[in-house]
MITOR-948061 format. One line per field, with one value per residue (C-alpha): x, y, z; residue number from 0. Coordinates in Angstrom, 2 decimals, m for minus. Example, Ala and Ser with C-alpha at 12.3 -4.5 7.8 and 13.67 -1.06 7.14 Angstrom:
# MITOR-948061
xx	[12.30 | 13.67]
yy	[m4.50 | m1.06]
zz	[7.80 | 7.14]
n	[0 | 1]
This chain:
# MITOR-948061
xx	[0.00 | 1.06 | 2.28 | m0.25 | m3.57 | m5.10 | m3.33 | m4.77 | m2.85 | m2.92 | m4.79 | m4.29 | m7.09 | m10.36 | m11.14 | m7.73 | m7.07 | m4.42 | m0.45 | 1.86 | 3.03 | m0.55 | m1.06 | m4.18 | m3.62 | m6.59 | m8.93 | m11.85 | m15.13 | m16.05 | m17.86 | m21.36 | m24.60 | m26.23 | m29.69 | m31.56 | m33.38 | m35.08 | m38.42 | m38.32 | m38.79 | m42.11 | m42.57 | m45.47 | m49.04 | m50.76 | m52.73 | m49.10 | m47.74 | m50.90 | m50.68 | m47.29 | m47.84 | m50.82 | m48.73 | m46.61 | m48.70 | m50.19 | m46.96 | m46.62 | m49.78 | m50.32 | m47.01 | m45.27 | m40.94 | m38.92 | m37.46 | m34.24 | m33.48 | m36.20 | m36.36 | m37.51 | m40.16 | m40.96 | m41.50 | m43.71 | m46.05 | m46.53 | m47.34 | m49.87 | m48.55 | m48.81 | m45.89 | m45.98 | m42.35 | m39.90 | m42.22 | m43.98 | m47.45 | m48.03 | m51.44 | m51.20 | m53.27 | m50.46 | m47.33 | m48.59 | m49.02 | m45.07 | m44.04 | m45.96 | m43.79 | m40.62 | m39.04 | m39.00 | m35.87 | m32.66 | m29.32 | m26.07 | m23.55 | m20.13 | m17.18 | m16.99 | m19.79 | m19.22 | m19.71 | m23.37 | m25.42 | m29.23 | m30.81 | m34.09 | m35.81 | m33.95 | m30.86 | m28.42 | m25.40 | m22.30 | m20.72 | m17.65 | m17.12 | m18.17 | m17.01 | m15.32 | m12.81 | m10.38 | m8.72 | m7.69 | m5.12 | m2.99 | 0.23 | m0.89 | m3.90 | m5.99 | m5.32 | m6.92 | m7.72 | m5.72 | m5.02 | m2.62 | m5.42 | m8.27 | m6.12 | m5.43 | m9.01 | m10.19 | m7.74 | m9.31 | m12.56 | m11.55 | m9.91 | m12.82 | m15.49 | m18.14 | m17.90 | m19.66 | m19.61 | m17.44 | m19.25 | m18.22 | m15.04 | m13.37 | m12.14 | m11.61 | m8.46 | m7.91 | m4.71 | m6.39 | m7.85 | m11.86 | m12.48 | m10.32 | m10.77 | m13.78 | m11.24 | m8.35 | m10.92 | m13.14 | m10.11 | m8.35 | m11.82 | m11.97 | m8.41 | m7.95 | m11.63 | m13.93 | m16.67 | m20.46 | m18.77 | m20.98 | m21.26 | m21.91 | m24.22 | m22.17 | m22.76 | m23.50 | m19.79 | m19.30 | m21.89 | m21.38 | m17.73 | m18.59 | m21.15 | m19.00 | m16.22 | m17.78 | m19.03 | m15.26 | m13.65 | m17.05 | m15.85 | m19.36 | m21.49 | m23.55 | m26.59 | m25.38 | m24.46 | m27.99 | m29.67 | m29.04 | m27.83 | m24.34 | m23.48 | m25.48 | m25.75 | m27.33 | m28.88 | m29.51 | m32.21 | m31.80 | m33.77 | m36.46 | m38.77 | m35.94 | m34.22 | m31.18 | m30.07 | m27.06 | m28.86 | m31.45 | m29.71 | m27.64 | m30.26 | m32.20 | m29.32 | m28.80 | m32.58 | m32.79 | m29.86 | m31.52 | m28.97 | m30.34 | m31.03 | m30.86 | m32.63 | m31.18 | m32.84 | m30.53 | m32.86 | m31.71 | m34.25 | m34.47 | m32.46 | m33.60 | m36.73 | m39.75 | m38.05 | m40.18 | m39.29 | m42.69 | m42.87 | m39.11 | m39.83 | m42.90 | m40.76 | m37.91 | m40.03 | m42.07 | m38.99 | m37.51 | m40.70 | m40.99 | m37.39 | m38.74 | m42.43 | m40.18 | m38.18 | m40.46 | m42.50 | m39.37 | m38.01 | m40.94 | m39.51 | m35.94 | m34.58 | m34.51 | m34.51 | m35.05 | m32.34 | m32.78 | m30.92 | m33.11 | m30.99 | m31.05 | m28.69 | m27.04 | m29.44 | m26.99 | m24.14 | m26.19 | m24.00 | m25.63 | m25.89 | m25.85 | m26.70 | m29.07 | m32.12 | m34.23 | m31.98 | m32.60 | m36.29 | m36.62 | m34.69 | m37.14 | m40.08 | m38.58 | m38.27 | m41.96 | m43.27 | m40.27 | m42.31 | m45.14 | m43.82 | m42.57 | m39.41 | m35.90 | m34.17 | m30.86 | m29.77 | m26.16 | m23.86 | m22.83 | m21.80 | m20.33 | m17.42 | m14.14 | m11.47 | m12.30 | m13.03 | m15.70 | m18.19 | m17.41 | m18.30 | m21.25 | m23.29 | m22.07 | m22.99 | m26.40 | m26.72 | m25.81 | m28.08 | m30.67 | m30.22 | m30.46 | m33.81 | m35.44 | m35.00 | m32.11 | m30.97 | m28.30 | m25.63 | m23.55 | m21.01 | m20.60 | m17.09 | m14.41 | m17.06 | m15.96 | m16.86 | m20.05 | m18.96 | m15.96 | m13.35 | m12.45 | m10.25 | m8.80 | m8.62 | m12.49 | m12.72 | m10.97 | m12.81 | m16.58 | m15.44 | m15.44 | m18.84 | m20.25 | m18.92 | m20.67 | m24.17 | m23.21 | m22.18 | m25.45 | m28.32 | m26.35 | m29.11 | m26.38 | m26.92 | m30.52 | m30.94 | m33.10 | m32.43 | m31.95 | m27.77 | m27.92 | m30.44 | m27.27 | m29.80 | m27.45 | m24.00 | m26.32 | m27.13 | m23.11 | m21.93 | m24.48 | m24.28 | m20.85 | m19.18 | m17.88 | m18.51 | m14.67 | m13.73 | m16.93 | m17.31 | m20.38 | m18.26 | m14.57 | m16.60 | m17.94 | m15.27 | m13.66 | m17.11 | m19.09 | m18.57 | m17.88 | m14.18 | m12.65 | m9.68 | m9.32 | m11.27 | m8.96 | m10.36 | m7.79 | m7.59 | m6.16 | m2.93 | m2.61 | m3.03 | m0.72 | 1.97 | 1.92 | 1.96 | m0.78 | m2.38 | m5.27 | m8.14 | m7.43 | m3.93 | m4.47 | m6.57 | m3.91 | m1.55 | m4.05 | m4.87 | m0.84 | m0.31 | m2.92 | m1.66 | 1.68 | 0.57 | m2.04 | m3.07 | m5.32 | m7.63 | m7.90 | m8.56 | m8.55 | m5.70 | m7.27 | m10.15 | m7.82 | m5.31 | m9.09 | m9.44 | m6.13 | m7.00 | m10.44 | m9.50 | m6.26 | m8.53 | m11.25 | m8.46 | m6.73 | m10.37 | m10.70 | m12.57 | m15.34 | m16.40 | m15.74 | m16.79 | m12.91]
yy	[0.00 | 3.33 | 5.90 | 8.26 | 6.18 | 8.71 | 9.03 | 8.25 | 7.24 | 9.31 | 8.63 | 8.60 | 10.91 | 10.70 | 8.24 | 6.88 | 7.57 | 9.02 | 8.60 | 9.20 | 12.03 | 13.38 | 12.70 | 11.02 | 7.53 | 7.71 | 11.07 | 9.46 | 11.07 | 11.87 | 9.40 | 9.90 | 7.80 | 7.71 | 8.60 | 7.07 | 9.53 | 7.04 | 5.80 | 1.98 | m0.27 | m2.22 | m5.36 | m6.56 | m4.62 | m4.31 | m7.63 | m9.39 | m8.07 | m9.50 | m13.10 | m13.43 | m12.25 | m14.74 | m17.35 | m17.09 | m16.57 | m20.21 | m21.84 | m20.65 | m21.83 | m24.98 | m26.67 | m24.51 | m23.67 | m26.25 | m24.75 | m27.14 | m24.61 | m25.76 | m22.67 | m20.71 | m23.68 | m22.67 | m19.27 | m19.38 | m22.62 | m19.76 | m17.16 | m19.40 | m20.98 | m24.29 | m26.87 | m30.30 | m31.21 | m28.88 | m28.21 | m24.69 | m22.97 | m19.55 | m17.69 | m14.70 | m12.49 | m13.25 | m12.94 | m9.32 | m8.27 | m9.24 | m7.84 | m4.26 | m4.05 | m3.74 | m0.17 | 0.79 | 2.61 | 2.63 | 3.33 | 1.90 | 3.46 | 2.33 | 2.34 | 6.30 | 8.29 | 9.99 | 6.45 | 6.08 | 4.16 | 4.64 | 1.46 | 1.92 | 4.76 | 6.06 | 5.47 | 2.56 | 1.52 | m0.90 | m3.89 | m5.37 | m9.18 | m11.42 | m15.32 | m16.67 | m19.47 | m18.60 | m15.72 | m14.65 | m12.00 | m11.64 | m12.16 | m15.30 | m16.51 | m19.07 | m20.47 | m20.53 | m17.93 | m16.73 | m14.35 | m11.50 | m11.39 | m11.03 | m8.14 | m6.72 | m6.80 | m5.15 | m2.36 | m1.90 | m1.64 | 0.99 | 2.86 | 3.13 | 5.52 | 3.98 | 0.86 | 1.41 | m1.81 | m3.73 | m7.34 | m10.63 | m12.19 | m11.17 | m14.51 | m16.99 | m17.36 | m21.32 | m20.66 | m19.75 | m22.11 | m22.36 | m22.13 | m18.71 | m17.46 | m14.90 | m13.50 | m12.69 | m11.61 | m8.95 | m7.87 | m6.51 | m5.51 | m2.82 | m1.58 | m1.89 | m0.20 | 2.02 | 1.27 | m0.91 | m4.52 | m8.02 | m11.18 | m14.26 | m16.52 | m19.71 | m20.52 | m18.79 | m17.93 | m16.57 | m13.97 | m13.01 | m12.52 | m10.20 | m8.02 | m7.56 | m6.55 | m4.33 | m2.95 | m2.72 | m0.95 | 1.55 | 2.39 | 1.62 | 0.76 | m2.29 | m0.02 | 2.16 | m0.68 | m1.74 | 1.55 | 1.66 | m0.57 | m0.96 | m3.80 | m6.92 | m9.80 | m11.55 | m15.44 | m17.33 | m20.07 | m23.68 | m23.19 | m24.71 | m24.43 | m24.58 | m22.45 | m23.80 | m24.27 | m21.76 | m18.96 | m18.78 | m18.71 | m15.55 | m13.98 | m14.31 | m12.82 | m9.80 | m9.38 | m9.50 | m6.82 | m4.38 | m5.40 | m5.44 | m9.28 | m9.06 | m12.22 | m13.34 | m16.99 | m18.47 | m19.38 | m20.69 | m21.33 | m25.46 | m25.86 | m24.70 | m22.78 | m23.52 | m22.82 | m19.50 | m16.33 | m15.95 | m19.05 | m18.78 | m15.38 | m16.39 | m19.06 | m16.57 | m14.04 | m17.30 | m18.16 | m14.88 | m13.80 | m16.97 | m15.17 | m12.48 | m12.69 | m15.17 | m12.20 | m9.48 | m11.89 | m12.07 | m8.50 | m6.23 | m3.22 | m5.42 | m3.40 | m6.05 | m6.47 | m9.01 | m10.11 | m11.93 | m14.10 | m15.34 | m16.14 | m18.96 | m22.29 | m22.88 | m25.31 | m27.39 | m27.78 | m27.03 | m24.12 | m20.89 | m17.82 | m14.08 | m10.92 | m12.72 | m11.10 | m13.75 | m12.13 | m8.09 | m9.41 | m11.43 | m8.53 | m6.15 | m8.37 | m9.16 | m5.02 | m4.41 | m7.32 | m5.67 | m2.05 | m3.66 | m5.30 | m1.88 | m2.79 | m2.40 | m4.62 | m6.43 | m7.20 | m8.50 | m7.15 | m10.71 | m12.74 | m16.55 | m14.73 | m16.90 | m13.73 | m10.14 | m10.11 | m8.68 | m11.61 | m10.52 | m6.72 | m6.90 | m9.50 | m7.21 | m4.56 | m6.16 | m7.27 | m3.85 | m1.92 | m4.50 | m2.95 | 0.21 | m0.35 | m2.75 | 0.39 | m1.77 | m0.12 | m3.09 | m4.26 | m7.37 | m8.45 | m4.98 | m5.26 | m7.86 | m11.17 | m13.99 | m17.78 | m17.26 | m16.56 | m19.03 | m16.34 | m12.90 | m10.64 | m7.27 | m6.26 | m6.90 | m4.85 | m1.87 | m2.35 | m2.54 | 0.71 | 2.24 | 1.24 | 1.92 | 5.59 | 5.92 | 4.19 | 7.49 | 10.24 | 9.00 | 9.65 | 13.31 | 16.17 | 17.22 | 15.05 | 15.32 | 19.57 | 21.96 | 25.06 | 28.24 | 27.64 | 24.31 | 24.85 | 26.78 | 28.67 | 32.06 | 29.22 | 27.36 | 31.33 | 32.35 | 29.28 | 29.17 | 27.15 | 25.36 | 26.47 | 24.56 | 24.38 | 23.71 | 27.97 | 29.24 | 30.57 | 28.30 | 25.29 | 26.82 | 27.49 | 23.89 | 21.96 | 20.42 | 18.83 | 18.74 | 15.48 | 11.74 | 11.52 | 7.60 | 6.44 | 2.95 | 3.56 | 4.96 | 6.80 | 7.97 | 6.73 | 2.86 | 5.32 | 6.56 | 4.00 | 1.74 | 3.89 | 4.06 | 0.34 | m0.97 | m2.34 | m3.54 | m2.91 | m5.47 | m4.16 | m0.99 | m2.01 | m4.49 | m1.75 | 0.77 | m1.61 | m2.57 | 1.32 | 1.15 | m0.75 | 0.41 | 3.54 | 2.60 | 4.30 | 2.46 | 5.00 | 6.31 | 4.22 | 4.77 | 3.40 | 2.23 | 0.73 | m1.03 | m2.10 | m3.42 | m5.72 | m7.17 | m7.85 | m9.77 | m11.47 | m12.61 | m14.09 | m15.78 | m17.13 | m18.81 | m20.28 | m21.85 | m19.33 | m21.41 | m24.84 | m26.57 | m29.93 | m30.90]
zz	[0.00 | m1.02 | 1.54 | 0.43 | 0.19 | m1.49 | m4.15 | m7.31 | m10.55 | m13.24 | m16.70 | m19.90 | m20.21 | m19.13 | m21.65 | m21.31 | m24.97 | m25.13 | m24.89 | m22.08 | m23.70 | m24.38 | m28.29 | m29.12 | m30.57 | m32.93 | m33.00 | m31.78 | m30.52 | m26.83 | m24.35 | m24.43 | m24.33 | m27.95 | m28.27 | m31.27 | m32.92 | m35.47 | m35.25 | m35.17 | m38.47 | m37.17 | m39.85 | m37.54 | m37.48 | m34.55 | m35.33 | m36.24 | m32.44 | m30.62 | m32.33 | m31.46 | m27.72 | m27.43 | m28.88 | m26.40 | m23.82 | m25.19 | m24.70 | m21.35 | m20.27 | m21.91 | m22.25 | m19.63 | m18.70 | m17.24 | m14.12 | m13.16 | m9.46 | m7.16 | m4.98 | m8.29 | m8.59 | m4.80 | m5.34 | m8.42 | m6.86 | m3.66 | m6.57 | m7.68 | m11.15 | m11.85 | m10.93 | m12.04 | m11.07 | m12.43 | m15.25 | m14.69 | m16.50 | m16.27 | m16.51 | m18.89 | m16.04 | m14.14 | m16.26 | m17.39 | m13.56 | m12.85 | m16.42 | m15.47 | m11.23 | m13.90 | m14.90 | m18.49 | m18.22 | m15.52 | m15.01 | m14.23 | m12.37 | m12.01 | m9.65 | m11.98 | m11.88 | m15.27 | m17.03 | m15.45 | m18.16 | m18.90 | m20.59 | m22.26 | m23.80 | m26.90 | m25.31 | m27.17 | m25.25 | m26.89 | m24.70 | m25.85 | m27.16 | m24.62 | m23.82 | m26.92 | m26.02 | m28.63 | m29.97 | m33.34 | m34.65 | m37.62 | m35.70 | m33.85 | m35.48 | m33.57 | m30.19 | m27.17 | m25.02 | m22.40 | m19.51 | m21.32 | m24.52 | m21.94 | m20.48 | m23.78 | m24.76 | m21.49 | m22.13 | m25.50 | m23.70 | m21.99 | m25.03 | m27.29 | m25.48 | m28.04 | m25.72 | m22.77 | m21.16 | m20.12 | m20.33 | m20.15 | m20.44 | m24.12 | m24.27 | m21.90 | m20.13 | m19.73 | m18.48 | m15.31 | m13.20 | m12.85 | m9.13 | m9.36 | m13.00 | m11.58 | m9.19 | m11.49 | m14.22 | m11.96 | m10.25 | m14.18 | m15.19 | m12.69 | m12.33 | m16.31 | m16.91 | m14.79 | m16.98 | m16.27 | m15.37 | m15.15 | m13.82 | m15.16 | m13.23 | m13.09 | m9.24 | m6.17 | m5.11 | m8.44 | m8.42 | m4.92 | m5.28 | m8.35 | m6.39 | m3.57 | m5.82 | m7.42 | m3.95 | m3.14 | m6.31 | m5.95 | m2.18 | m1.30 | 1.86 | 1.49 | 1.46 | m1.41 | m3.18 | m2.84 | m3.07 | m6.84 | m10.12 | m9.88 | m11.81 | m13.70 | m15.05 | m18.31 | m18.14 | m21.25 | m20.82 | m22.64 | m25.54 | m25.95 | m22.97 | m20.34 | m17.31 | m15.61 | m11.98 | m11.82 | m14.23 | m12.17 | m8.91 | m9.78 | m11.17 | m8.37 | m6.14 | m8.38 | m8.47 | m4.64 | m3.99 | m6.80 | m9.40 | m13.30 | m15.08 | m18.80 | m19.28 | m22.97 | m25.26 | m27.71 | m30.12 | m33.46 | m35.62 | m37.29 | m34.04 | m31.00 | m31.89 | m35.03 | m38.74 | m38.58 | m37.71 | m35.87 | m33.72 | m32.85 | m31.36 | m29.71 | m27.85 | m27.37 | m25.37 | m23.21 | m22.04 | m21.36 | m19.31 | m17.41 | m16.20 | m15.44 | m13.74 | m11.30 | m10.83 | m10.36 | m7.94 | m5.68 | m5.85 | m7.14 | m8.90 | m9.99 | m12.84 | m16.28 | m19.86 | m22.64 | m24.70 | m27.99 | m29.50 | m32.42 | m35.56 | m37.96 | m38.67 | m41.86 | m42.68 | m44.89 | m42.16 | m38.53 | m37.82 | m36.42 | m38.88 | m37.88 | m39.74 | m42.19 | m43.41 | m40.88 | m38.35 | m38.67 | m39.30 | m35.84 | m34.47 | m35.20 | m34.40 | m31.15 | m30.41 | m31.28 | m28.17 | m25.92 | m26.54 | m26.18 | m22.60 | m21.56 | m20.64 | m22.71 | m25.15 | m25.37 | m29.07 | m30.46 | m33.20 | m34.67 | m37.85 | m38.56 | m40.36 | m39.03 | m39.72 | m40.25 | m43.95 | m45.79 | m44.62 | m41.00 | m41.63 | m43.65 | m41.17 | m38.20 | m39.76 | m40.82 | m37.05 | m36.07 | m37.76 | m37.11 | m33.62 | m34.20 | m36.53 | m33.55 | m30.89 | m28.80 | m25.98 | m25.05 | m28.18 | m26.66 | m28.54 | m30.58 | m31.27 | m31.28 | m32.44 | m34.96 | m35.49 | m34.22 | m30.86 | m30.47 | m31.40 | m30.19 | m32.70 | m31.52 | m35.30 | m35.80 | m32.45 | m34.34 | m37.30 | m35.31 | m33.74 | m36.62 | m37.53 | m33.76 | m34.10 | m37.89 | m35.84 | m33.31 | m35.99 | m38.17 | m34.59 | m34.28 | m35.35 | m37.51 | m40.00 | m40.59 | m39.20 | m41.79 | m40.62 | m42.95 | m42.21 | m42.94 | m46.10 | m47.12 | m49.85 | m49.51 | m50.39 | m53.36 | m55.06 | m54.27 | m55.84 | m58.57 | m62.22 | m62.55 | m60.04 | m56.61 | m53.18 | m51.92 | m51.23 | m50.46 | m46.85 | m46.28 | m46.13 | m44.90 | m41.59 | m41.19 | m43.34 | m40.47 | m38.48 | m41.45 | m42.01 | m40.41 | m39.79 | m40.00 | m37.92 | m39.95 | m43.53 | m46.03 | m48.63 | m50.85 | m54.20 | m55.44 | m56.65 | m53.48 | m51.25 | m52.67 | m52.60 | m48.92 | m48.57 | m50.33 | m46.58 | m46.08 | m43.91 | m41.10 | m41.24 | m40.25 | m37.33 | m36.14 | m36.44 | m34.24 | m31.77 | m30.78 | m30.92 | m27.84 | m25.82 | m25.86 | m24.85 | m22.84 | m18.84 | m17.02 | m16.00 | m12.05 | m8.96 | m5.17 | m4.12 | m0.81 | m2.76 | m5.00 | m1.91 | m0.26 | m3.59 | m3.84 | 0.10 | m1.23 | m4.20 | m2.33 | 0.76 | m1.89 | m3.24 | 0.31 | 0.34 | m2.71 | m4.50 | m6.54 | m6.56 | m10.04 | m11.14 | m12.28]
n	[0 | 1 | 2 | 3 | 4 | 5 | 6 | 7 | 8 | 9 | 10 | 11 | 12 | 13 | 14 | 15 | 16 | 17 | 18 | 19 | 20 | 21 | 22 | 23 | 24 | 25 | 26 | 27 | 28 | 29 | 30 | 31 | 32 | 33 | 34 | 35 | 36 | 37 | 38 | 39 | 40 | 41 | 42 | 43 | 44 | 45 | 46 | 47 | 48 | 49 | 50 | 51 | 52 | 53 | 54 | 55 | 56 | 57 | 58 | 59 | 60 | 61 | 62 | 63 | 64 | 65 | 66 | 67 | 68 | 69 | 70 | 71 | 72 | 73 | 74 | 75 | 76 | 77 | 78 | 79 | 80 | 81 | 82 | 83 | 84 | 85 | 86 | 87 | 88 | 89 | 90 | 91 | 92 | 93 | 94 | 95 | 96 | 97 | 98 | 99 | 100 | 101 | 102 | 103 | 104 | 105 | 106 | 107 | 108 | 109 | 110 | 111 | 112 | 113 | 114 | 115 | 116 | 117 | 118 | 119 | 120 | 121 | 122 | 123 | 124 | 125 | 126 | 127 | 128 | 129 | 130 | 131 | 132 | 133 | 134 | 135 | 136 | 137 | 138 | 139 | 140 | 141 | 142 | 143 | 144 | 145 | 146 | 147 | 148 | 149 | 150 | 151 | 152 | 153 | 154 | 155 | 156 | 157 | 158 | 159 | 160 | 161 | 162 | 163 | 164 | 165 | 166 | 167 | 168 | 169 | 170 | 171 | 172 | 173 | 174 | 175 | 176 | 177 | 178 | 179 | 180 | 181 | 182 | 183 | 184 | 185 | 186 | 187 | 188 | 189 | 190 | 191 | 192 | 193 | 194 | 195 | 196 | 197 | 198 | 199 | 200 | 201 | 202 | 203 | 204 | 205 | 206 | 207 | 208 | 209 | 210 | 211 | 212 | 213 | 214 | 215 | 216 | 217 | 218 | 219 | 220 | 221 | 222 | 223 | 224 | 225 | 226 | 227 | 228 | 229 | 230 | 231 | 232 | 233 | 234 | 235 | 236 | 237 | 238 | 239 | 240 | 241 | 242 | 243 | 244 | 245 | 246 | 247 | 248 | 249 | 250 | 251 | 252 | 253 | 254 | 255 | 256 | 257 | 258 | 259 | 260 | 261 | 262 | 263 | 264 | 265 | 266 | 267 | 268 | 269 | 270 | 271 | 272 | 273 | 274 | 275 | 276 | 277 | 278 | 279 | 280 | 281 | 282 | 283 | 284 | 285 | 286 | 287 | 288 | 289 | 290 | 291 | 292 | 293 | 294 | 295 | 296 | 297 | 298 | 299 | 300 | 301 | 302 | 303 | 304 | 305 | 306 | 307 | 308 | 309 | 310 | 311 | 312 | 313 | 314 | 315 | 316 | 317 | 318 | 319 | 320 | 321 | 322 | 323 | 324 | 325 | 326 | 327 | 328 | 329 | 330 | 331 | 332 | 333 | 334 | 335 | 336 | 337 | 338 | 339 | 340 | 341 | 342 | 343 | 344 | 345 | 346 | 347 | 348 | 349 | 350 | 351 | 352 | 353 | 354 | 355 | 356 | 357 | 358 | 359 | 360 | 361 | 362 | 363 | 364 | 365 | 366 | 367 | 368 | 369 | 370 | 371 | 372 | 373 | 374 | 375 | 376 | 377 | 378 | 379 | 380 | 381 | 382 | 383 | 384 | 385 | 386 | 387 | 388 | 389 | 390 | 391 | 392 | 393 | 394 | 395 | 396 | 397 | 398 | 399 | 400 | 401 | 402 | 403 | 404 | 405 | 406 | 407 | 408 | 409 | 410 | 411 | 412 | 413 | 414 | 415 | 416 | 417 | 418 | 419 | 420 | 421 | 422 | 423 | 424 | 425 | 426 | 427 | 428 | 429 | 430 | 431 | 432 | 433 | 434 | 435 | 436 | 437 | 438 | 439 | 440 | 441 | 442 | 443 | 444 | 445 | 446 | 447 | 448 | 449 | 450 | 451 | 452 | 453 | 454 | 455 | 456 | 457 | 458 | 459 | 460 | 461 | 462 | 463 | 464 | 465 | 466 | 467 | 468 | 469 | 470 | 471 | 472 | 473 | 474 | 475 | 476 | 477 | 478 | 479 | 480 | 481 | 482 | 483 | 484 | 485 | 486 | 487 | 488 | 489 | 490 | 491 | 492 | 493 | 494 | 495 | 496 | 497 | 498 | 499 | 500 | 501 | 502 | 503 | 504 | 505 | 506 | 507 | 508 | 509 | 510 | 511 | 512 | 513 | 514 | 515 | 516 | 517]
């Protein structure tokens, strides 16, 4: 511990963007919390959105959830459901009483105030790759993931301020040991970031070593922990029909300690869920508010959102398939019954791509903008995704960056303002027939905001670019995202908070930390 606890280290900028000797490593734009301006693309009339709901209400009431953690079976047989073994039906009347105790809209505020997150409303928010196994980059290609990648994603987490979250692991580091991993993980996430962190609900050690964590790095009392959303976590059920033992259990902790569930089906449809686009979202949302009318029965009020996860398979192989039409379709179906619910929406920004080629951009960018059109206020996996899930790139993470800050530039009022200055009829009569708009004082005042500015596109021309190199997109983002971590700050931290963590993560550690089943 220092000599002067109070002490805190000093940043590479607030954003931690920038070098030690205060140049910017990329001229990227500020933090901030985008606000879609867009109404939502609605392929469902109002008919379409009330078949779907009753459809699912159907399934929950005549076939019913699996529920495999019987003290979730407990609580909904007191709430009056009915429980035939693990099996659980839910009456509609009651399903819409527990969806209506949730908010529409709440925040998240982290171990730094300024990085306080609202989820719902207009407002869209970016997480970072979560939970791939293996890692990718042009240097190393694929191997497994490990403890110094997870680091070096987390710090580009932190870099970009259009990632606001930092969520799951980046990629799992196998080269830690399971009963500890959480420990080692949480304990970089909050020195490395000072961003929104999460848990994952893999056991009830697990999640309570994460909330108390976060507690820790937050210098907060148990009550202001408590008092407001500090943290969360996101469950997936077991598509179809099923919720499992350790999802539930951590969701059920967060939910009782006021901490937001993002309750998230993987539904693929001709795997998991009906070949339609229809019936696999009207399983999606049964099982996701099964989740949550437990939840809301238990801890009235608990801040949550749906997630969805409904894509199709490659029908000729079995292998899942992102940023498909059937995707941005299910996407926006699924954001119409989440309006409809009242309560706000967790989307992805994915594609099967295996490297970051062309593939890889255009289904991100199709699941991207999928998000934006559906009214998402939650993007998992927004930069960084390959493989469908089983590989984490930190050149794809550039190169989704990019695209998050052209979602941000396109929702500024800029871009769509008709006022008499930007009408610019006084700059049209100057310029008249023939001429061109390059010298004329309209654009020399604007010329440098007017328009997007890109830190990885290049758009010179083919003569150009090739004599500087002739490189390639994924080559310039590979070259960026070294550049940041050799210059990279972590940002500030307490030094009494972060003395009181080593303290905790050293003591969970003494005991064991987790229980594993190796």
């Amino acid at each position: 511990m220092n000599d002067m606890p109070e002490r805190k280290r000093r940043a590479g900028g607030r954003a931690g963007n920038k070098s030690r000797a205060g140049t910017a490593i990329i001229d990227q734009m500020p933090w901030r919390i985008p606000v879609n301006p867009d109404k939502p693309v609605e392929p469902l009339d109002a008919d379409g959105v009330q078949r779907v709901h009753k459809t699912a209400m159907r399934i929950l009431r005549d076939i019913g959830i699996e529920f495999l953690n019987p003290d979730a079976v407990a609580h909904l047989k007191r709430a009056g459901c009915k429980v035939d073994g693990t099996n659980v039906k839910f009456d509609e009347d009651f399903v819409m009483e527990m969806v209506a105790k949730a908010p529409s809209e709440f925040t998240i505020t982290p171990r730094n105030p300024d990085r306080e997150l609202i989820i719902g409303g207009k407002h869209m928010v970016f997480v970072n790759v979560s939970s791939p196994p293996n890692a990718w980059d042009l240097e190393r290609g694929k191997r497994s993931g490990d403890f110094e990648t997870f680091k070096e994603f987390m710090k580009l987490t932190q870099y970009f301020n259009c990632i606001h979250v930092a969520g799951g692991y980046p990629v799992e580091p196998i080269d830690i040991h399971p009963s500890v991993r959480h420990l080692d993980c949480l304990y970089e996430k909050l020195t490395l970031t000072d961003k929104v962190v999460h848990a994952y609900s893999l056991g009830a050690e697990r999640v309570e070593d994460v909330m108390e964590m976060t507690r820790i790095a937050g210098g907060l009392t148990e009550a202001e922990f408590q008092a407001k959303p500090r943290m969360y976590t996101n469950i997936n059920s077991v598509s179809p029909l099923k919720h499992d033992y350790p999802m539930l259990d951590g969701a059920m902790r967060l939910a009782k300690r006021g901490q937001p569930v993002v309750v998230t089906p993987f539904t693929l449809a001709g795997a998991m869920a009906p070949v339609t686009m229809a019936g696999a979202v009207a399983l999606s949302l049964a099982e996701a508010l099964a989740a949550i009318a437990l939840l809301q029965y238990i801890a009235p009020g608990c801040p949550v959102a749906i997630g969805t996860f409904t894509s199709n398979v490659d029908m000729k192989s079995g292998a899942p398939a992102f940023g498909t039409p059937e995707y941005m379709r299910a996407t926006q179906m699924t954001g119409q019954l989440v309006r409809f619910y009242g309560l706000p929406m967790r989307s992805s920004g994915v594609c099967a791509a295996n490297i970051p080629d062309g593939q890889a951009m255009w289904e991100t960018s199709n699941s991207l903008w999928a998000a934006v059109q559906s009214g998402t206020n939650m993007v998992y996996h927004a930069a960084g995704w390959l493989e469908g899930g089983l590989i984490a790139s930190p050149e794809k993470f550039v190169m989704d960056c990019e695209v998050l800050q052209m979602i941000q530039r396109y929702f500024e009022e800029a871009t769509f303002s008709t006022t008499e200055d930007d009408l610019a009829f006084d700059a049209i009569k100057e310029v008249g027939a023939g001429g061109h708009y390059f010298g004329c004082q309209h654009t020399q005042e604007r010329y440098t905001t007017a328009f997007y500015a890109p830190f990885v596109s290049d758009w010179r021309n083919f003569e150009a670019w090739q004599i500087d190199g002739s490189v390639w997109t994924p080559e310039r983002a590979h070259r960026i995202y070294k550049h940041i971590l050799e210059e990279f700050v972590p940002p500030e931290m307490d030094d009494s908070h972060q003395e009181e963590l080593r303290r905790f993560v050293a003591k969970r550690k003494q005991e064991g930390g987790a229980p594993t089943d190796f």
